[in-house]
PyMOL Python script that loads the backbone (N, CA, C, O; Angstrom):
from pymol import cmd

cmd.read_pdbstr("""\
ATOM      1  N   UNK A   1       6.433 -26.368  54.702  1.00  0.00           N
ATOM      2  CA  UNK A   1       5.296 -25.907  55.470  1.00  0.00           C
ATOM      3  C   UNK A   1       4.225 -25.362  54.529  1.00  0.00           C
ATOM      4  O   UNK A   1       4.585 -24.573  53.654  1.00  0.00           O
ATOM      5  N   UNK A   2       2.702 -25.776  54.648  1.00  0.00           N
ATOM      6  CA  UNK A   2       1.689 -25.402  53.753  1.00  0.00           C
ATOM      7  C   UNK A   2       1.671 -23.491  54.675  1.00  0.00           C
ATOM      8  O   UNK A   2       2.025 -23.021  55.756  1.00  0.00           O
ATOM      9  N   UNK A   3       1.100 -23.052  53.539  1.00  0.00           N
ATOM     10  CA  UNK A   3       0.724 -21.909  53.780  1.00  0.00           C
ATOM     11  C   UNK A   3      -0.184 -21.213  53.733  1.00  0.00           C
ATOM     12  O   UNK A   3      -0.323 -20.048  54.106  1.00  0.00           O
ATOM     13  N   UNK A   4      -1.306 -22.373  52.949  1.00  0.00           N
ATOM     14  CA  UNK A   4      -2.706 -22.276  52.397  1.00  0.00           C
ATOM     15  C   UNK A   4      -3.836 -23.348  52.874  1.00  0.00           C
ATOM     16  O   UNK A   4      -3.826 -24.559  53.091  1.00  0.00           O
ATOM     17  N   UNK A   5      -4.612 -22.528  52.921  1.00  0.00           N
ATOM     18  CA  UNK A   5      -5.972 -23.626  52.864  1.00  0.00           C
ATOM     19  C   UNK A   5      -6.353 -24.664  51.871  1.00  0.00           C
ATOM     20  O   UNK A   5      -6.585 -23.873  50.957  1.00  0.00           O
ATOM     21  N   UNK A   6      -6.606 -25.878  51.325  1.00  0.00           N
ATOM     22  CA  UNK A   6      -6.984 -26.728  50.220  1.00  0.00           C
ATOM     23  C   UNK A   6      -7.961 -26.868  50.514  1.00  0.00           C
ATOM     24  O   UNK A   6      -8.339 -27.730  51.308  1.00  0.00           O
ATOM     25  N   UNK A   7      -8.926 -25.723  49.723  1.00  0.00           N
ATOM     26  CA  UNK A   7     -10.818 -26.089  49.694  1.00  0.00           C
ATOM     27  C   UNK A   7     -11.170 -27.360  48.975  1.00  0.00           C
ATOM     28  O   UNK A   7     -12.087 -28.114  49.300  1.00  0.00           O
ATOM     29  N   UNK A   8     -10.345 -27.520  47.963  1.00  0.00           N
ATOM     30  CA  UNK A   8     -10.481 -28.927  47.066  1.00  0.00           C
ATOM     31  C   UNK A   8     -10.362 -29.788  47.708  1.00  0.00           C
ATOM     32  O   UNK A   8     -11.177 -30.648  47.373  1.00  0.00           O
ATOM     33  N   UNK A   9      -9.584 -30.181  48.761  1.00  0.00           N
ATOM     34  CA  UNK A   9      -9.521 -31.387  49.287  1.00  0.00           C
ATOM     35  C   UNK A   9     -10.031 -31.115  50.577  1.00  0.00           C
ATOM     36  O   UNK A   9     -10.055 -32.249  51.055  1.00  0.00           O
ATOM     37  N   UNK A  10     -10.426 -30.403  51.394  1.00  0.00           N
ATOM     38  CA  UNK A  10     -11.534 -30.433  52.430  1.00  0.00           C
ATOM     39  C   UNK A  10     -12.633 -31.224  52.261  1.00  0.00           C
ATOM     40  O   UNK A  10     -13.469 -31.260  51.358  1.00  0.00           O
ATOM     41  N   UNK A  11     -12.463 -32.055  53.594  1.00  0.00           N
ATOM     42  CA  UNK A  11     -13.540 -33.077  54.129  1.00  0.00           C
ATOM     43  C   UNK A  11     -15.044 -32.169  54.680  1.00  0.00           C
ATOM     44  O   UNK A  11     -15.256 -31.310  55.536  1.00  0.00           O
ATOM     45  N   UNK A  12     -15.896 -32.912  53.649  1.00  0.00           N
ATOM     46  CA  UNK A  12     -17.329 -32.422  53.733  1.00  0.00           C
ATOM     47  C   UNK A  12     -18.073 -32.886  54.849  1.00  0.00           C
ATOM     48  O   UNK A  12     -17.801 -34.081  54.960  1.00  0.00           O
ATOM     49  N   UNK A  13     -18.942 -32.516  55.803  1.00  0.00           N
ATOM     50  CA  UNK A  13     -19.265 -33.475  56.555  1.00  0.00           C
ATOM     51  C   UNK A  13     -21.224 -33.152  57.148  1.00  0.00           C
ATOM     52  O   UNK A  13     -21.393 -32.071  57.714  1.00  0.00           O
ATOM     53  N   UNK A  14     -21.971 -33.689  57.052  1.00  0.00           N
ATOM     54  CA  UNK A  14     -23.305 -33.394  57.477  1.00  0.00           C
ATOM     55  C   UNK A  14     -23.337 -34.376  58.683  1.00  0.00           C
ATOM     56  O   UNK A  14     -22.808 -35.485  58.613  1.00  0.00           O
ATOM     57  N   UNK A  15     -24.075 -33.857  59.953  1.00  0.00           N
ATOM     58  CA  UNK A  15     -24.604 -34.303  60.904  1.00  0.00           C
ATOM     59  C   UNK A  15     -26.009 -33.926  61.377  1.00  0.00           C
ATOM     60  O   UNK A  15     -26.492 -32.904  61.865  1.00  0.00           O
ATOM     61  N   UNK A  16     -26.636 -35.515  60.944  1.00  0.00           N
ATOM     62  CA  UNK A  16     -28.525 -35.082  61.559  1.00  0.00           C
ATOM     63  C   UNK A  16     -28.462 -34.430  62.939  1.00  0.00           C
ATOM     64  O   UNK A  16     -27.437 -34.424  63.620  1.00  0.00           O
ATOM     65  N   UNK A  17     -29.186 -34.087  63.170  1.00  0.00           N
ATOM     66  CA  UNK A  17     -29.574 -32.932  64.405  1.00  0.00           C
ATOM     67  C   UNK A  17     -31.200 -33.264  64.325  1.00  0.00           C
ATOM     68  O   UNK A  17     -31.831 -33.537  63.303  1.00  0.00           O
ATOM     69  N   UNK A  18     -31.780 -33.150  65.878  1.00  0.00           N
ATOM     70  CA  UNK A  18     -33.003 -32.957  65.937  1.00  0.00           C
ATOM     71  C   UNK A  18     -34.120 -32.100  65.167  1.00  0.00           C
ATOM     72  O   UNK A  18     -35.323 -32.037  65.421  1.00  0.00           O
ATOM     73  N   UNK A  19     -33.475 -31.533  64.276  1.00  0.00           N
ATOM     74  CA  UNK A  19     -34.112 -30.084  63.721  1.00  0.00           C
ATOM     75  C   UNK A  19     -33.662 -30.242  62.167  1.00  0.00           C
ATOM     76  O   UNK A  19     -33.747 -29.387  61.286  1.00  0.00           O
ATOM     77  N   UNK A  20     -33.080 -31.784  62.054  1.00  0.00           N
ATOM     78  CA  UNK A  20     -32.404 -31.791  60.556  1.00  0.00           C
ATOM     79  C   UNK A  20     -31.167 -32.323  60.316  1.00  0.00           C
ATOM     80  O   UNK A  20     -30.864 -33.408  60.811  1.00  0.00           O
ATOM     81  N   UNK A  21     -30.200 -31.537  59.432  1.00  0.00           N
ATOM     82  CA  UNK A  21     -28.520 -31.919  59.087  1.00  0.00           C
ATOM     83  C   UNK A  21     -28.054 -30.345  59.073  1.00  0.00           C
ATOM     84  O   UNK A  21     -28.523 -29.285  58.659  1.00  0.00           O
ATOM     85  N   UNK A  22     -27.030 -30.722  59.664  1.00  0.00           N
ATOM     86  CA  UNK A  22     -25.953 -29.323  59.318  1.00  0.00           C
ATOM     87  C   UNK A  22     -25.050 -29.709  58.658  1.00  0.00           C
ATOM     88  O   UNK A  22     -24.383 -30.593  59.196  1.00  0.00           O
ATOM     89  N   UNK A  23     -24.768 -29.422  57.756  1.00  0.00           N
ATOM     90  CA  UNK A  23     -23.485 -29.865  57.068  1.00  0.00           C
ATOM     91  C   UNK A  23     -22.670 -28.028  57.007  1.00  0.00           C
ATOM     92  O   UNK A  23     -23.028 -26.862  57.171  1.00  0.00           O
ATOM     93  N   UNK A  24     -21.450 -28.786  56.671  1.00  0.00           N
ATOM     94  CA  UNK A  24     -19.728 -28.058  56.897  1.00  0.00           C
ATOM     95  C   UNK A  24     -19.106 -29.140  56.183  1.00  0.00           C
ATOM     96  O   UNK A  24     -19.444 -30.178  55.614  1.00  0.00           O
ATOM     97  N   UNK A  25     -17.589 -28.192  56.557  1.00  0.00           N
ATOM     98  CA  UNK A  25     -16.479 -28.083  55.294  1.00  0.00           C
ATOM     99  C   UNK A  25     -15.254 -28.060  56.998  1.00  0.00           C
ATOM    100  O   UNK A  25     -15.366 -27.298  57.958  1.00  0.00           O
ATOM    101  N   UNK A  26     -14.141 -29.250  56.778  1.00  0.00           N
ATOM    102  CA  UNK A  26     -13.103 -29.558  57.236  1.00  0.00           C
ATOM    103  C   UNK A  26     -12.336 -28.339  57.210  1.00  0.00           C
ATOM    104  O   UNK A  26     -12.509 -28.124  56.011  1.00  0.00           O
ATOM    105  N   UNK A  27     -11.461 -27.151  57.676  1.00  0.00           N
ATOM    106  CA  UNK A  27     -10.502 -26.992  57.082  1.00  0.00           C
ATOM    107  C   UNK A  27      -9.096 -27.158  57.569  1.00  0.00           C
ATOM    108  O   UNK A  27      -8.834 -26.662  58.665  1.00  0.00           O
ATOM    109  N   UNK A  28      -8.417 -27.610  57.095  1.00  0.00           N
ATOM    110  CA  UNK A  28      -7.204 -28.328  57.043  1.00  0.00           C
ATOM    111  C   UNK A  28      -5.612 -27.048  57.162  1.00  0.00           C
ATOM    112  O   UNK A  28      -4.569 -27.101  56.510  1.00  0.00           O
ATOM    113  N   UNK A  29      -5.887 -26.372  57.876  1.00  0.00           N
ATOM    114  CA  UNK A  29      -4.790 -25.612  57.595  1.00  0.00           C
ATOM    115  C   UNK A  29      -3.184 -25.362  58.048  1.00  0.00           C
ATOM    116  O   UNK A  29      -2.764 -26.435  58.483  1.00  0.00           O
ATOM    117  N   UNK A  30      -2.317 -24.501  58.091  1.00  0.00           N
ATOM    118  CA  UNK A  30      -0.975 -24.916  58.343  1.00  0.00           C
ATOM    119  C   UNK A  30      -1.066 -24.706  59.914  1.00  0.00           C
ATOM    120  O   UNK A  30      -0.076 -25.113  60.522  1.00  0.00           O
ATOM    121  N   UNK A  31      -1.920 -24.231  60.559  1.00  0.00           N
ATOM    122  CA  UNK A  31      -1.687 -24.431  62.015  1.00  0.00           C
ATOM    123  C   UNK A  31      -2.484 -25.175  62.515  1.00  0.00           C
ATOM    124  O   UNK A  31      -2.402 -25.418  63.719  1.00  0.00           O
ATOM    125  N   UNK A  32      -3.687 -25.861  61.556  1.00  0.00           N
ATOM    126  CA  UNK A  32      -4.749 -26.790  62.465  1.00  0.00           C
ATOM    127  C   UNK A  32      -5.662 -26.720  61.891  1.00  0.00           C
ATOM    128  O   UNK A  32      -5.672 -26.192  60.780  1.00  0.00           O
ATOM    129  N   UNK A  33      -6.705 -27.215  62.442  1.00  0.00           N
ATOM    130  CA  UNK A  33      -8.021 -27.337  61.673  1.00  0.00           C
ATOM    131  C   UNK A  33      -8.924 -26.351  62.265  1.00  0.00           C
ATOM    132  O   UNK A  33      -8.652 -26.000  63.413  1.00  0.00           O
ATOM    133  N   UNK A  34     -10.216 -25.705  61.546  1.00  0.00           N
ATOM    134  CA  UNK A  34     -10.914 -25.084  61.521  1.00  0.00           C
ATOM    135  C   UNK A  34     -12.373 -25.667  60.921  1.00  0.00           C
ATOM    136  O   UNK A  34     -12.565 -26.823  60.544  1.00  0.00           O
ATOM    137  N   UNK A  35     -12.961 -25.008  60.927  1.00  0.00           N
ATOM    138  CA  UNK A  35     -14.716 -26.003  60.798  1.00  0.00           C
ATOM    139  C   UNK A  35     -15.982 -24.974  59.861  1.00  0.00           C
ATOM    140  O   UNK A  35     -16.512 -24.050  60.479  1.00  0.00           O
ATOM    141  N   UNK A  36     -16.140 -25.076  59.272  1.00  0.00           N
ATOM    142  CA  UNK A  36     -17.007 -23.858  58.039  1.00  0.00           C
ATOM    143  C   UNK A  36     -18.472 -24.729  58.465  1.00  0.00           C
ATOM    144  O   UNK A  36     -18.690 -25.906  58.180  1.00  0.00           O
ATOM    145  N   UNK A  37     -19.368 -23.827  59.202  1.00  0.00           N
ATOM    146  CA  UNK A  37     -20.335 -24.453  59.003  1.00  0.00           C
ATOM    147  C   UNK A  37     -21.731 -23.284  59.359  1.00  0.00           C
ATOM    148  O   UNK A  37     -22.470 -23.471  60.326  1.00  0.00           O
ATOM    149  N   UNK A  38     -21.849 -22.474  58.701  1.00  0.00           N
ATOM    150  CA  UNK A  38     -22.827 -21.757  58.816  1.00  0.00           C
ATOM    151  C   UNK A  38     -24.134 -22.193  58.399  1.00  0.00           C
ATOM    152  O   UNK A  38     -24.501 -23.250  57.885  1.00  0.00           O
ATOM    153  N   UNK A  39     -24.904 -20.905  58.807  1.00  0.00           N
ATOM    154  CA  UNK A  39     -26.681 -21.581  58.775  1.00  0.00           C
ATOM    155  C   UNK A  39     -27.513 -21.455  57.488  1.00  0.00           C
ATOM    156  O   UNK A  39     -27.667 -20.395  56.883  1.00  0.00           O
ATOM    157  N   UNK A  40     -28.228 -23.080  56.997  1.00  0.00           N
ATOM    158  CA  UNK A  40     -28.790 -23.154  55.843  1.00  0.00           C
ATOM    159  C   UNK A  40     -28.782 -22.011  55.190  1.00  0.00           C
ATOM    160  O   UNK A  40     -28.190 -21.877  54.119  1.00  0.00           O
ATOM    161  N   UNK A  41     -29.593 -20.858  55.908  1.00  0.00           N
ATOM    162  CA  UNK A  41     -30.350 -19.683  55.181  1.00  0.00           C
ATOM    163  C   UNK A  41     -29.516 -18.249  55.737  1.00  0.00           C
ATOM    164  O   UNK A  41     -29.941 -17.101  55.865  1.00  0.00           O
ATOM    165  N   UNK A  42     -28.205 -18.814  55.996  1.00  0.00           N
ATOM    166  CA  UNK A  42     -26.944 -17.342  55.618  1.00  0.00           C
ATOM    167  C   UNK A  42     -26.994 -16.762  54.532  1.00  0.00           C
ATOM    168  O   UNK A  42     -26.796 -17.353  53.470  1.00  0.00           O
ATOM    169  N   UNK A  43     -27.271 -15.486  54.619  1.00  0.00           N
ATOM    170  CA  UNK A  43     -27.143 -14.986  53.200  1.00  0.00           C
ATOM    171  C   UNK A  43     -25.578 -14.515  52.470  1.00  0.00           C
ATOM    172  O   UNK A  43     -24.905 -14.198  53.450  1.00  0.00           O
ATOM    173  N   UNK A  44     -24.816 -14.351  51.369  1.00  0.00           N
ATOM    174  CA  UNK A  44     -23.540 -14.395  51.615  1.00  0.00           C
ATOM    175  C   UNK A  44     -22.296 -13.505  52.678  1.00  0.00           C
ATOM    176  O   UNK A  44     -21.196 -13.927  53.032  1.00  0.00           O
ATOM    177  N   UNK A  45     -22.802 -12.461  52.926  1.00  0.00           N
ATOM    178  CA  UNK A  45     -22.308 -11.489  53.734  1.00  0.00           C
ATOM    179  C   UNK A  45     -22.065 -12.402  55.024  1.00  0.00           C
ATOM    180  O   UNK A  45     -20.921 -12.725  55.345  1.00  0.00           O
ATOM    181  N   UNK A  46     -23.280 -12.836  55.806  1.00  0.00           N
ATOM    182  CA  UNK A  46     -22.873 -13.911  56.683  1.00  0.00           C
ATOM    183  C   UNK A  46     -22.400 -15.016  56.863  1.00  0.00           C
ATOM    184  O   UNK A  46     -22.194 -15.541  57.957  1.00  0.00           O
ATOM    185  N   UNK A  47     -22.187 -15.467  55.795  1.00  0.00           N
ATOM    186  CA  UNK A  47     -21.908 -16.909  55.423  1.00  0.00           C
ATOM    187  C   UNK A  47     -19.977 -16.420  55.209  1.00  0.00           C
ATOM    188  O   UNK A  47     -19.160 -17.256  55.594  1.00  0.00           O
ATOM    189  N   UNK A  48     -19.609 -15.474  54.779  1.00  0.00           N
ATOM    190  CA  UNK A  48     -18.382 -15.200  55.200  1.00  0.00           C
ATOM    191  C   UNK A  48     -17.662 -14.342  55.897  1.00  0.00           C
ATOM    192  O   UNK A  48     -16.474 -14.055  55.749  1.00  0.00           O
ATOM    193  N   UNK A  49     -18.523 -13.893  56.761  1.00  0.00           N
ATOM    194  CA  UNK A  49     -18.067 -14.003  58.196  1.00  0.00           C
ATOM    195  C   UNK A  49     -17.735 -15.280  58.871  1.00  0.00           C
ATOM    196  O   UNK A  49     -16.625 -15.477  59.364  1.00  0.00           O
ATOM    197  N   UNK A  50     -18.861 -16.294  58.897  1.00  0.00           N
ATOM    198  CA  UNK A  50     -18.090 -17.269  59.353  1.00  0.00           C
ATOM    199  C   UNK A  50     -17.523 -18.087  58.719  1.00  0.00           C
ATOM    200  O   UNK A  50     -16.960 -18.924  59.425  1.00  0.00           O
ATOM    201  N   UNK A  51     -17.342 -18.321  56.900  1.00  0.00           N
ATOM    202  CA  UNK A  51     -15.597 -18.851  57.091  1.00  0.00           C
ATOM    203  C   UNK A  51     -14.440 -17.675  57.211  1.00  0.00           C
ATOM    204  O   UNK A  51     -13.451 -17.924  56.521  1.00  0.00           O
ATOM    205  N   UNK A  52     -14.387 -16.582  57.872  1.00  0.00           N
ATOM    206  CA  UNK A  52     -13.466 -15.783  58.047  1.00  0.00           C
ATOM    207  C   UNK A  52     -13.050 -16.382  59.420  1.00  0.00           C
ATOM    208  O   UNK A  52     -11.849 -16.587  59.597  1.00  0.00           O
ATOM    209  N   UNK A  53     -13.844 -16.649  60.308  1.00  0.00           N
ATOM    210  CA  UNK A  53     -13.758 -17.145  61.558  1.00  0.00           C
ATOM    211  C   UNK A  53     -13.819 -18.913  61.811  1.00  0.00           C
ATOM    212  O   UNK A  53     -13.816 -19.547  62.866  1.00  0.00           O
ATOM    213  N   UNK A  54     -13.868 -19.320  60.564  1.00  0.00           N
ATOM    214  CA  UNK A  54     -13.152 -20.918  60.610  1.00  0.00           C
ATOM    215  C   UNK A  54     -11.874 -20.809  59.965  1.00  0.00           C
ATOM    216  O   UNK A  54     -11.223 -21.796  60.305  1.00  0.00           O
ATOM    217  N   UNK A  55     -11.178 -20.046  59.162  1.00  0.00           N
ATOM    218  CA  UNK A  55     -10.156 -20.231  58.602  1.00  0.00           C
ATOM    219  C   UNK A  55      -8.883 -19.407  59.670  1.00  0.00           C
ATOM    220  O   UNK A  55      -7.706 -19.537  59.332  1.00  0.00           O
ATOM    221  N   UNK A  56      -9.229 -18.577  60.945  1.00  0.00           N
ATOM    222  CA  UNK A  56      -8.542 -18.196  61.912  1.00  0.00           C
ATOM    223  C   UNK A  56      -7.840 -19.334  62.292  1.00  0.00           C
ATOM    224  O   UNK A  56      -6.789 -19.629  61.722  1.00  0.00           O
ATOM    225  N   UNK A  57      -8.419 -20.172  63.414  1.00  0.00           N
ATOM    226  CA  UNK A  57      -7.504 -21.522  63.813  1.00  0.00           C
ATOM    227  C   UNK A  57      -7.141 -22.063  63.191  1.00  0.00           C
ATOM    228  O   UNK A  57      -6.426 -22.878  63.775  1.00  0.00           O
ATOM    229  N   UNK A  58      -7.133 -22.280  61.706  1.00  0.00           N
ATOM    230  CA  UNK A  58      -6.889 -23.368  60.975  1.00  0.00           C
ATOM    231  C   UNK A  58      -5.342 -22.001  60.129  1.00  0.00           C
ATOM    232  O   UNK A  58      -4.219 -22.471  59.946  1.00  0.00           O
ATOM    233  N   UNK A  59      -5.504 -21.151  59.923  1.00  0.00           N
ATOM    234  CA  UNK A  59      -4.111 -20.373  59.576  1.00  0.00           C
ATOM    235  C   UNK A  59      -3.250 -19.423  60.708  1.00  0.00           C
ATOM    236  O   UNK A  59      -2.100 -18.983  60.707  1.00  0.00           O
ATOM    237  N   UNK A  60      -4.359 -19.333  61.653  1.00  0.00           N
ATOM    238  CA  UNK A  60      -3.075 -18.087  62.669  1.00  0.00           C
ATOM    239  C   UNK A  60      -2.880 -18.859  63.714  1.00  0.00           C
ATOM    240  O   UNK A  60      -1.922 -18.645  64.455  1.00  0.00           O
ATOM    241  N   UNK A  61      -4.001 -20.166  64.005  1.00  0.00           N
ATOM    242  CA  UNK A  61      -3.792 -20.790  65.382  1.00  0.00           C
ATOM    243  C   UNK A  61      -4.069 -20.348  66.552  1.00  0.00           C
ATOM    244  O   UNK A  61      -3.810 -21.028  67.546  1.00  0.00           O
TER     245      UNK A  61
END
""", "prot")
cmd.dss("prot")
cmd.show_as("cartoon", "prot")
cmd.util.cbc("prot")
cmd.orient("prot")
């Protein structure tokens, strides 16, 4: 059983949007996947908040 996240091998992914591309980060974890995709102009404090809250489903489920 994995017990960790693999940022290295997380699938990158951008989708145009009317307003542009958002791109995110797959994450692959031992209970499921989770989705990293915060906003262009997060500064870092916010920007990990939400992978704190993509890496939830993807490790506690």
């Amino acid at each position: 059983m994995r017990t960790l996240i693999d940022f290295d091998d997380a699938p990158v992914f951008a989708v145009p949007t009317a307003s542009g591309v958002r791109e995110g980060v797959l994450l692959d974890g031992p209970q499921g996947w989770g989705e990293f995709s915060p906003p262009a102009d997060a500064d870092d404090a916010l920007a990990a908040r939400w992978l704190t809250a993509a890496m939830e489903p993807s490790t506690v489920g």
